[in-house]
Structure formats: structure tokens, C-alpha cells
C-alpha positions as CSV (number, residue, x, y, z in Angstrom):
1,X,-20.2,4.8,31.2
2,X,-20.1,6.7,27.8
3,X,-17.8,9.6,29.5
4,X,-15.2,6.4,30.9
5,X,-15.1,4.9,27.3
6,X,-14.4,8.5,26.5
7,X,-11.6,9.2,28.7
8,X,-10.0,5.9,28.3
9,X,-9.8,5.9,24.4
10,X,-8.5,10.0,25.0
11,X,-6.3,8.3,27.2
12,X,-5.2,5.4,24.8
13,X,-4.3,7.8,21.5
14,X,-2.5,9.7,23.3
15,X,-0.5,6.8,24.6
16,X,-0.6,5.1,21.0
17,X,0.8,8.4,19.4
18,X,2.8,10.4,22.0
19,X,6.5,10.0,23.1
20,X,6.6,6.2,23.7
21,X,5.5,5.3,19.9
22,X,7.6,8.1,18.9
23,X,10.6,7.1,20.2
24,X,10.1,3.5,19.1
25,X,9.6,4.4,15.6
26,X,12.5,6.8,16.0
27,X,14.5,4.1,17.4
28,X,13.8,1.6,15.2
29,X,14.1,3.4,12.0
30,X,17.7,4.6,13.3
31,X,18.7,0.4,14.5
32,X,17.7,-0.2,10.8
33,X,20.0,2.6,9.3
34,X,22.9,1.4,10.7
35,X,22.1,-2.0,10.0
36,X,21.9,-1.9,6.5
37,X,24.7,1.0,6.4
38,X,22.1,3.4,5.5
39,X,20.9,2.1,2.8
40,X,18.3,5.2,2.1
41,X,21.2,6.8,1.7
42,X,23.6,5.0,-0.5
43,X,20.7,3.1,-2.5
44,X,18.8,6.2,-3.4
45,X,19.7,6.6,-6.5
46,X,19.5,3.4,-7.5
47,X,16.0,3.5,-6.6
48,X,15.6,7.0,-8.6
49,X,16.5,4.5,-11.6
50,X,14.6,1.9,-11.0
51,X,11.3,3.5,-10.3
52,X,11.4,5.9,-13.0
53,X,13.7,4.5,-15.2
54,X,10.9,1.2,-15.5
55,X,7.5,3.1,-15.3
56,X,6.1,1.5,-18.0
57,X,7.9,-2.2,-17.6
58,X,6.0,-4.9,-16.0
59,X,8.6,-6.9,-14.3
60,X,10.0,-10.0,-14.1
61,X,8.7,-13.1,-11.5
62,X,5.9,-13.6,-9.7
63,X,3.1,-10.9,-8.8
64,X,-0.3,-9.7,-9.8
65,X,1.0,-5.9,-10.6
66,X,3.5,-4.4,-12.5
67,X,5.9,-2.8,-9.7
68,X,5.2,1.0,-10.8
69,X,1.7,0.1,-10.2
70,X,2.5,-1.2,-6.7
71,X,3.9,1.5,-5.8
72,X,1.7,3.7,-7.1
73,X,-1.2,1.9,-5.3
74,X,0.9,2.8,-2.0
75,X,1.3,6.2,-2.6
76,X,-2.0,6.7,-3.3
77,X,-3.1,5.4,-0.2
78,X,0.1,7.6,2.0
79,X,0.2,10.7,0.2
80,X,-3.5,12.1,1.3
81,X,-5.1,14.8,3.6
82,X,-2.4,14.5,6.1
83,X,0.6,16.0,3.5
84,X,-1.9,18.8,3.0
85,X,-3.4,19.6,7.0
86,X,-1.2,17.5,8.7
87,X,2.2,19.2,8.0
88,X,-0.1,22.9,9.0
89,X,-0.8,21.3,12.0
90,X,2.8,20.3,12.8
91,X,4.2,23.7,12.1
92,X,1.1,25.6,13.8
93,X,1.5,23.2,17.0
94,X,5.1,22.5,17.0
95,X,6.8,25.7,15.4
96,X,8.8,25.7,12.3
97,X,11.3,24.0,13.3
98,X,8.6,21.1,13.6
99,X,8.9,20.6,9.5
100,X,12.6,19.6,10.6
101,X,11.7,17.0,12.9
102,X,8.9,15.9,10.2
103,X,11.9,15.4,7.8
104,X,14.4,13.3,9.8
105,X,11.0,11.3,10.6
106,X,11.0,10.6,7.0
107,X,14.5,10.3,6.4
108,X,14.5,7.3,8.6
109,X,11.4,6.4,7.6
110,X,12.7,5.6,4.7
111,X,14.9,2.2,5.4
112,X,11.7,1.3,7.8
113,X,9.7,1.3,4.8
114,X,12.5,-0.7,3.0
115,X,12.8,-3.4,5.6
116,X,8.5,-3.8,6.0
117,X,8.6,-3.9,1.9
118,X,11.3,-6.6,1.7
119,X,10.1,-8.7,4.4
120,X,6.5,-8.6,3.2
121,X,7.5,-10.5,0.0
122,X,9.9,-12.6,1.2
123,X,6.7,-14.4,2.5
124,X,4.3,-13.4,0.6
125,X,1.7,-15.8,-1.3
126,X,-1.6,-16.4,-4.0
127,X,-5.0,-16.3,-2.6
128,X,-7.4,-18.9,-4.8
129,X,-8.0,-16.9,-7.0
130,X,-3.9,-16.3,-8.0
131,X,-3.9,-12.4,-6.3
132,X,-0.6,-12.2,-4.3
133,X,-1.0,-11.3,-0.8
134,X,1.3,-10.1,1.7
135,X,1.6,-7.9,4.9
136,X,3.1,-8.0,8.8
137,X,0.0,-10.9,9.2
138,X,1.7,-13.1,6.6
139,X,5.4,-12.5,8.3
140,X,4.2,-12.8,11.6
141,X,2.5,-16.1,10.8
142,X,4.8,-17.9,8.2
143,X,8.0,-16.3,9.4
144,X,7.7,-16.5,12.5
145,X,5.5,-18.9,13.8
146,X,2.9,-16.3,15.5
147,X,-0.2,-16.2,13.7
148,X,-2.4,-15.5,16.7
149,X,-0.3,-11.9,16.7
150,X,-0.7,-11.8,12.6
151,X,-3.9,-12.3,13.4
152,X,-4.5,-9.2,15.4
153,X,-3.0,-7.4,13.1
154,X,-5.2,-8.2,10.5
155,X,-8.3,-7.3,12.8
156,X,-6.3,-4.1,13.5
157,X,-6.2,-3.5,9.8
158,X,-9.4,-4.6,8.8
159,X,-11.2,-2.0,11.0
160,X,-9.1,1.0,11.0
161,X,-9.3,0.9,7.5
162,X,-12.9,2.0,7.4
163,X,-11.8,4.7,9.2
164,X,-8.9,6.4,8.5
165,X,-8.9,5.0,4.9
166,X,-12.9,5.1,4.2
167,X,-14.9,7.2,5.9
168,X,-12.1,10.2,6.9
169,X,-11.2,10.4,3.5
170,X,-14.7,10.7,2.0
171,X,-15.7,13.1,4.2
172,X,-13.1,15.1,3.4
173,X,-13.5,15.3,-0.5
174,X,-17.5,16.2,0.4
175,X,-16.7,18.7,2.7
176,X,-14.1,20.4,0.4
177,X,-17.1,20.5,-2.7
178,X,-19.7,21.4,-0.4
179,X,-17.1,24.7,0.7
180,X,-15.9,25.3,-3.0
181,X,-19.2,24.3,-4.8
182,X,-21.7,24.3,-2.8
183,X,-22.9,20.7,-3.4
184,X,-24.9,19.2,-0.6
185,X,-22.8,16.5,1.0
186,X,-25.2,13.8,0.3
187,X,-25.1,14.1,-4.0
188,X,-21.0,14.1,-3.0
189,X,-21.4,11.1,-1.3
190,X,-23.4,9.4,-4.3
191,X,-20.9,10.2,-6.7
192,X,-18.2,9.4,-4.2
193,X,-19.5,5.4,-3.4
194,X,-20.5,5.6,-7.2
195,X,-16.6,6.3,-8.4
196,X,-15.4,4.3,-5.9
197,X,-17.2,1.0,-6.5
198,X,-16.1,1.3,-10.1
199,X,-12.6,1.4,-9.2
200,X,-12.4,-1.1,-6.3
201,X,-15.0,-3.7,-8.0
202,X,-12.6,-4.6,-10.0
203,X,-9.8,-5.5,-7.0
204,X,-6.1,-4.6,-7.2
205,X,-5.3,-5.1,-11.1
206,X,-8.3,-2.0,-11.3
207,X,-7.2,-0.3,-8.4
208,X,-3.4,-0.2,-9.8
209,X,-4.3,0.8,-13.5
210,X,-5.8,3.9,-12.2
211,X,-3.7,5.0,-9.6
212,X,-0.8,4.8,-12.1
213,X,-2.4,7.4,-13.2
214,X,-3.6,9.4,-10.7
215,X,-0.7,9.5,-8.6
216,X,1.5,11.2,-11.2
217,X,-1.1,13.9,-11.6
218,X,-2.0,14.5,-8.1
219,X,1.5,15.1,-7.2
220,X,3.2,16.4,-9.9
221,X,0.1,19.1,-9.9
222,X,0.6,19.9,-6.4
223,X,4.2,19.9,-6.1
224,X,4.6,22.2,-9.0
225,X,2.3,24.9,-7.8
226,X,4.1,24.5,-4.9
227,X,7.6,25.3,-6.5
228,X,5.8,28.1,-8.7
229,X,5.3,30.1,-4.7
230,X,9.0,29.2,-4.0
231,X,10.5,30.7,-7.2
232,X,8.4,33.9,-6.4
233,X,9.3,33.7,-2.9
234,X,12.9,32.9,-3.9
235,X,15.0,35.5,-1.6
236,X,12.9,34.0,1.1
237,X,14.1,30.3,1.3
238,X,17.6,31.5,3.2
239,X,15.3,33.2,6.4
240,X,13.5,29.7,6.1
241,X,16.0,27.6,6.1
242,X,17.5,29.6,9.2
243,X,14.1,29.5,10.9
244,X,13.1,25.6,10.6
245,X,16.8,24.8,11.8
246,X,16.9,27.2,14.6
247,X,13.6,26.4,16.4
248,X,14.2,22.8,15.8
249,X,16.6,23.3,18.5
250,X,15.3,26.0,20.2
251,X,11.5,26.3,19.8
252,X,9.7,29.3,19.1
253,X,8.4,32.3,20.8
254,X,4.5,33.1,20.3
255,X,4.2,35.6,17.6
256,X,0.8,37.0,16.7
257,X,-1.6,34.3,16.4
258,X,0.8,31.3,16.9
259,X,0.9,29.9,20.6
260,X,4.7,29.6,20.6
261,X,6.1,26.6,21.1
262,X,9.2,24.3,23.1
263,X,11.7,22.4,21.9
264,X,9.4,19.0,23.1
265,X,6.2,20.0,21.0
266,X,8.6,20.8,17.8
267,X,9.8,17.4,18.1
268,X,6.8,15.4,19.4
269,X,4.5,17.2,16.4
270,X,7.2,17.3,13.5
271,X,7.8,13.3,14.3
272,X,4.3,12.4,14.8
273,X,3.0,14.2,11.7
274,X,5.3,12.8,9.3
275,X,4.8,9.2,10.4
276,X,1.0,9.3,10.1
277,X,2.2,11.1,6.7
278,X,4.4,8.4,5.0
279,X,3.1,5.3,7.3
280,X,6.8,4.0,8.0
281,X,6.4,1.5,10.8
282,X,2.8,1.0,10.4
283,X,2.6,-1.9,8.1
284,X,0.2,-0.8,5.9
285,X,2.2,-0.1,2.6
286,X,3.6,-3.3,2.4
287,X,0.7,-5.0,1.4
288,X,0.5,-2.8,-1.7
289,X,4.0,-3.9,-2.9
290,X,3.4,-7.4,-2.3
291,X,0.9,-7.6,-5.1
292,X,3.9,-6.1,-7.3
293,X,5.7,-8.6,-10.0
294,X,9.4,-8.7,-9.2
295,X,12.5,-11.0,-9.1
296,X,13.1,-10.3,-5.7
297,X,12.1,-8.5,-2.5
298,X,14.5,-6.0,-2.4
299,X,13.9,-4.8,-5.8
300,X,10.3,-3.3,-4.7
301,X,12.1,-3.1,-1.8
302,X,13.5,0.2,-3.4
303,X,10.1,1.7,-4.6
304,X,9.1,1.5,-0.8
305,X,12.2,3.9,-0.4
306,X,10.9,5.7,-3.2
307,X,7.3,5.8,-1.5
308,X,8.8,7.5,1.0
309,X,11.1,10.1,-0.6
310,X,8.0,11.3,-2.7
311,X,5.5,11.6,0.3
312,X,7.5,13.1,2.7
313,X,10.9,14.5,1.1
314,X,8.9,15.6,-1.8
315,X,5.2,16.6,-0.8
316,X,5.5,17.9,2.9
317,X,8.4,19.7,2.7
318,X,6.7,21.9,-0.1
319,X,3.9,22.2,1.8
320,X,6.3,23.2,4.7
321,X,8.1,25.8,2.7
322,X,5.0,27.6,1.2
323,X,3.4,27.9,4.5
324,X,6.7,29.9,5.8
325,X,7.5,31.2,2.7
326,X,3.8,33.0,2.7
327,X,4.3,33.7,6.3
328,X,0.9,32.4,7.0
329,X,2.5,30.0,9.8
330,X,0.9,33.3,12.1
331,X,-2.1,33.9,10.9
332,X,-3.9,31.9,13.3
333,X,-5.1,28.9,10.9
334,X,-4.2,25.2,11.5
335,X,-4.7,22.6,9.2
336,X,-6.5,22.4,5.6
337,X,-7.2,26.1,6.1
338,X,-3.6,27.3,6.6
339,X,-2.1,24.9,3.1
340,X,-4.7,26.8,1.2
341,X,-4.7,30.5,2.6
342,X,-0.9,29.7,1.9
343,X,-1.5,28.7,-1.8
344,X,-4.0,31.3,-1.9
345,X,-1.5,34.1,-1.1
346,X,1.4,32.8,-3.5
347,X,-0.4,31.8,-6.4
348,X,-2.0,34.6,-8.2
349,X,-6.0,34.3,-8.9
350,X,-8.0,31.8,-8.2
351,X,-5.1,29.0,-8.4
352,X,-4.2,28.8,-5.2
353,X,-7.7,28.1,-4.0
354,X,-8.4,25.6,-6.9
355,X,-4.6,23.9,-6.5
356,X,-5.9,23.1,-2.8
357,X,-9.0,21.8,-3.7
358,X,-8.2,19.7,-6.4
359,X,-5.4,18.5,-4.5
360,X,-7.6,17.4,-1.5
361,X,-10.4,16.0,-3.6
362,X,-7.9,14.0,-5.4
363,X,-5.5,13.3,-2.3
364,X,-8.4,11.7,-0.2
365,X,-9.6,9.7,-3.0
366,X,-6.2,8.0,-4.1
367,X,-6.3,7.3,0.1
368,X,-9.8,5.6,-0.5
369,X,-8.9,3.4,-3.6
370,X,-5.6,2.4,-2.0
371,X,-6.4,1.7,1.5
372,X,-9.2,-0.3,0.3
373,X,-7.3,-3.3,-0.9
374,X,-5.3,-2.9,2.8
375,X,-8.6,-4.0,4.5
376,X,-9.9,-6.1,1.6
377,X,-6.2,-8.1,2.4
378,X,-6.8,-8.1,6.3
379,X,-10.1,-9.6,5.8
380,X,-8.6,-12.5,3.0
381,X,-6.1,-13.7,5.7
382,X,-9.1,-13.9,8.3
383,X,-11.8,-15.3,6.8
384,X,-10.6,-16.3,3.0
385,X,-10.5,-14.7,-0.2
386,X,-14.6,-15.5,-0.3
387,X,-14.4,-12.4,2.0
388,X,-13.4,-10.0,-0.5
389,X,-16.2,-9.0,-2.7
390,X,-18.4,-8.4,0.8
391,X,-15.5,-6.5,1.9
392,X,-15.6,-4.0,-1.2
393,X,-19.1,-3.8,-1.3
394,X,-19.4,-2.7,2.4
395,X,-16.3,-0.3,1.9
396,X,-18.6,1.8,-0.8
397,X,-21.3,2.1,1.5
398,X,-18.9,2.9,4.3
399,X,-17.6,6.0,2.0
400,X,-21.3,7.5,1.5
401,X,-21.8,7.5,5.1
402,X,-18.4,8.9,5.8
403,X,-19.4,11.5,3.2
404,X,-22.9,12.1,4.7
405,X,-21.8,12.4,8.5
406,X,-19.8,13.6,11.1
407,X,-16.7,12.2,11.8
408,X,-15.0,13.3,15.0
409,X,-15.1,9.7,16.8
410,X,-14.6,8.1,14.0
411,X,-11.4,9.7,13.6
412,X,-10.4,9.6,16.9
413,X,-11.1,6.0,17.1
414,X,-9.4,4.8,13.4
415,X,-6.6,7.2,14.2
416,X,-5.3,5.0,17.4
417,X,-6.1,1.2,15.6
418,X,-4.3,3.0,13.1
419,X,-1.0,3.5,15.3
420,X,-2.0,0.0,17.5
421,X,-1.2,-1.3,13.9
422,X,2.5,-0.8,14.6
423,X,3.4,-2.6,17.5
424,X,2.9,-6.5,15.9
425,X,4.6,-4.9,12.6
426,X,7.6,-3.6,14.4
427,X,7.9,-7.0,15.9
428,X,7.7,-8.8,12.6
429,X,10.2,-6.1,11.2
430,X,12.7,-6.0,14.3
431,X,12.6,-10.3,14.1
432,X,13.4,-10.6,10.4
433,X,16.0,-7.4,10.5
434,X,19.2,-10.3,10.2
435,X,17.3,-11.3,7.2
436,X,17.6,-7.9,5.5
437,X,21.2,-7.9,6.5
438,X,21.2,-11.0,4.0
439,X,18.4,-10.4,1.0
440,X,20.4,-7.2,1.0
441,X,24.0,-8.8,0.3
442,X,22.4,-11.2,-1.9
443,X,20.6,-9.1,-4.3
444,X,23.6,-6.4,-4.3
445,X,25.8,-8.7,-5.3
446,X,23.8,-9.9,-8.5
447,X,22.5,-13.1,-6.7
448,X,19.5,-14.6,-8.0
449,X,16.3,-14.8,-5.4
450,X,15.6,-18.4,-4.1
């Protein structure tokens, strides 16, 4: 019976995030595109502006978070372990011309995460205690009249997030002391549930002030350690350019210890890995921004844009580039291992080593903050906001088990609720795309929200 669950759930993933899901995403981030004339394209500066250009401003209207904090709380949870392994294991499986595919993925990505973000407040509302919720579960049910689908969502949610968001992620930071330091897993997993119940305790006013914070470290850190190896590998970003683009066409031949790959497995792995990267089309994000103070929902609308650019534009394309600038794509490694034998080899000393490291300690625990209030959000609209103090208090014990254990299942097992998670957003966001076409002419025109 156990071996039947097995096969069936083996069976499921890779039905949840092979070429069906793939193309949906695909398709839907390229119907959105055109709809709103490309609006990652045109609007991108204007989002440049308003996201850094209003760091330290508040906002104006209703919320429960300044909208730098917002979307600091989603990038906390999207930019994680899977901008560091998942973007080795896209160009070790798929080629290099993978990290291509992993950009367009992103590039459309991009308006997707727009149209969830605007939608999300467009129907937002206050729990009891005056904390502004939103999410597909809220759209679904007060847009468009399906609650029992907003519903499944939620349950979706509230359960994958223990997963992929809790127990993933703290096993990842105690791995990566107990390999660096030498700490046994179980004192990681102390200090772990210890820093995370101070953080999350406090809800999503705490959870914002310090990944405002931690966000701008953890990436500005990484990414500029990662333009230090490009600099030095300077003469070498013309062959990598050449590469990515022609075996994103083509595939690549096996050399030394990489497999080789066809044009199929560059596109399926450069597609997949950057959507489980920036979350576009998953509906998690959203509920992030909808705790943001704002005049209207495209406003934070933008900073979803801006989510996106950062995590995937930004972060996994420097991870791309020092992996084939180091020439470390053939050395055999996938993953964590290959990111940091490729920091190790193009940052002199011991930087490379510590860059990774305090990059995937930091990474996975932004994840765990973040992806925290996702669940804790899920479980408000199910049961009431009674349900959220139980909710944080289980999700620190969840994270020293995660710490303490071994995860293959459980990964396995968050990682396709994770991807179920898209098929009732995608509804919510293909029904309400007319809507966009609207909010969008009515905020670009200098109209005020309703």
C-alpha cells in the first residue's frame, strides 16, 4: 500500500510540475503580456522609482504595512534556497541554455505576479483584530462567488507551507552549520525555533520590520560577491552569453561530468526552476502585499513586478553566470554544492565558501519568516483569526523538527501542494484579467481608487 501511495504521489509531481503546468504558466503569463501591453516592460521603471525611490515612506490608504515592507516580506519568502541550488540544478539538468529559459520564465513572470498582486487587493479585507488579509482564497470567494475553490486553496496553502516554507527551509540552514561548523543539528534547531518565534510572535507588523532589513542584506551581499567573480571573469561573459543562447536552442552535448542535454530538458528545467524560484502563478506572494498600505492595487501592484525582477532577473541570473563563468557547470556537482564550489573558485580565500553559507543561512530563514504569515493567512480565512496564534506556535515547532530530521518526503510531498496551489489561483487570475485591463487604465491615468 505504502509503495502505491509512493508511486502515485511520484506520479502526481511530476504531473503537477512537468509540461502541462509549464505550459499553463507559460501561457498564461504570455495572455497577460499582451493584455496589459506588456506592462513589465513599459512600467518597469516606474516601478524602479516607486520601490526605491519610497523605501522609507509608509504609504497612503488602507493597510497594516508600509509597502516596502510588503514587499520585502515577499521577497523574503521567494528569494531562498531555490535561487542558490535550484538555478545549479537547472543548468546541471537542462544545460546552459536552461538559465535562458529560467529568464523568459521570469520575464513573464513578471506581469503574472502583477495581475495576482492587483487582484489580491482589489478584494482584500481586516481580520478582527484590523490585520489586512488577502490572497487567491479571498478573490475566489468575494470576486467570484467560489468560496468552496478559495477554500481549497487555503487548505492547499495552509499545509504546503509547513513544508516547503517550514520544515525545507530549516533543515537547510542546520544542515549548512552542521557542514561549515560543525554544530549538531539539534542546538541548530533550538536556536532556529528560538529566532523564529521571536520574529513571527509578533505577526506581520514584526515579520515586515525585520525583513526590511534582511532582505537588503541578503541580497545585496550575494549579488555583489557575485558581480566581484564576473568582473574577474570579465573576458568571459561574451563565450557565456554565446553558450546560454545557443543550447537554449540547440541543447548540449555531454561534456566531462555533465549528462548532456536536449532542447526539451533545457526548456522543461530552465522554466520549471525559475517559477518555483520567483512563485509567479502560485499565489503565494500576493498575500504578502495585501497587508501593504497603499492608495490602490496597482501601486503594490508594481513592487510585485519588482519582486520579480530582483528574484529572478537579479539573483538567478548571477548565480547562472558564476556557475559558467567558473566553468564549474562540468564538474559533476548539482545543486547547493555547485553555487558554492562556483563562489569558491571565483572568490579568493575563504569568501566564496562563507558568501554561500551566509547566503543559505540567511536565504532559508527570510523563506521561514515570510512564508509563515502565508499559512498563518490560509488558516485565518478557514477557521478565523482565533487560529492564528496556534498557527505560529505550531510553525516553531514544525521548524525544530524540520531542523532535526530528514526531509526527503516531506519535500517531495510540500513541493507538489506547492504547485496544486496554482490551478484555483490561475482561475482567480485568468477571471479577473478584464479587471486589470481596467484598474490599469484607471490608475495610469491619475484616477483615484474607489
Amino acid at each position: 500500500m505504502a509503495q502505491v501511495l509512493f508511486d502515485f504521489h511520484r506520479w502526481l509531481n511530476g504531473l503537477i510540475w512537468g509540461w502541462a503546468m509549464i505550459i499553463v504558466l507559460l501561457g498564461v503569463g504570455t495572455y497577460l503580456t499582451i493584455l496589459t501591453r506588456g506592462v513589465q516592460f513599459r512600467k518597469l521603471g516606474f516601478a524602479l522609482r516607486e520601490v526605491l525611490g519610497k523605501v522609507f515612506q509608509k504609504g497612503h490608504g488602507e493597510g497594516t504595512v508600509s509597502p516596502f515592507q510588503a514587499v520585502a516580506t515577499a521577497l523574503a519568502s521567494t528569494v531562498g534556497v531555490g535561487n542558490i541550488a535550484g538555478v545549479a540544478t537547472a543548468i546541471f539538468l537542462g544545460g546552459p541554455g536552461a538559465l535562458f529559459w529560467l529568464l523568459v520564465s521570469g520575464v513573464l513572470g513578471m506581469c503574472t505576479k502583477f495581475v495576482e498582486v492587483a487582484i489580491s487587493l482589489r478584494y482584500r479585507e481586516p481580520d478582527e483584530t484590523g490585520t489586512m488579509r488577502g490572497g487567491a482564497m479571498y478573490v475566489l470567494s468575494k470576486g467570484l462567488g467560489m468560496p468552496w475553490l478559495g477554500t481549497i486553496f487555503a487548505i492547499l496553502t495552509a499545509v504546503a507551507a509547513f513544508g516547503i516554507g517550514n520544515m525545507v527551509q530549516a533543515n537547510s540552514v542546520s544542515q549548512a552549520i552542521n557542514a561549515t561548523f560543525s554544530i549538531p543539528t539539534w542546538l541548530s534547531g533550538v536556536v532556529i525555533a528560538g529566532l523564529t518565534a521571536l520574529v513571527i510572535l509578533g505577526g506581520i507588523k514584526r515579520i515586515a520590520e525585520v525583513t526590511q532589513i534582511l532582505v537588503p542584506f541578503m541580497c545585496g551581499l550575494y549579488l555583489l560577491a557575485g558581480l566581484f567573480v564576473l568582473v574577474t571573469h570579465l573576458g568571459e561573459v561574451p563565450r557565456i552569453v554565446s553558450l546560454v543562447l545557443g543550447s537554449a536552442f540547440a541543447g548540449h552535448a555531454a561534456v566531462g561530468g555533465f549528462g548532456g542535454a536536449v532542447v526539451r530538458d533545457t526548456i522543461r528545467y530552465g522554466v520549471a526552476r525559475g517559477l518555483f524560484s520567483n512563485e509567479a502563478g502560485l499565489g503565494s506572494a500576493p498575500m504578502a502585499h495585501a497587508a501593504a498600505v497603499t492608495d490602490h492595487p496597482i501601486r503594490q501592484a508594481l513592487y510585485g513586478i519588482f519582486e520579480v525582477f530582483v528574484d529572478t532577473i537579479l539573483v538567478c541570473t548571477v548565480t547562472g553566470f558564476v556557475i559558467l563563468a567558473t566553468n564549474t557547470w562540468q564538474s559533476g556537482l548539482t545543486g547547493a554544492a555547485l553555487s558554492a564550489k562556483a563562489f569558491e573558485t571565483g572568490l579568493p580565500g575563504v569568501w566564496g565558501d562563507t558568501v554561500i553559507t551566509i547566503a543559505l543561512l540567511t536565504f532559508a530563514f527570510s523563506t521561514l519568516i515570510g512564508w509563515s504569515f502565508y499559512g498563518e493567512t490560509a488558516a485565518v480565512y478557514l477557521v478565523g483569526v482565533r487560529a492564528a496564534m496556534p498557527y505560529r506556535i505550531l510553525w516553531v515547532i514544525f521548524a525544530y523538527f524540520g531542523a532535526v530530521g530528514s526531509l526527503h518526503l516531506v519535500w517531495d510531498i510540500a513541493d507538489t501542494l506547492n504547485g496544486l496551489m496554482a490551478i484555483p489561483n490561475l482561475i482567480a487570475v485568468l477571471a479577473c484579467s478584464r479587471l486589470i485591463v481596467h484598474m490599469q487604465k484607471e490608475f495610469f491615468a491619475g484616477k483615484k481608487s474607489r
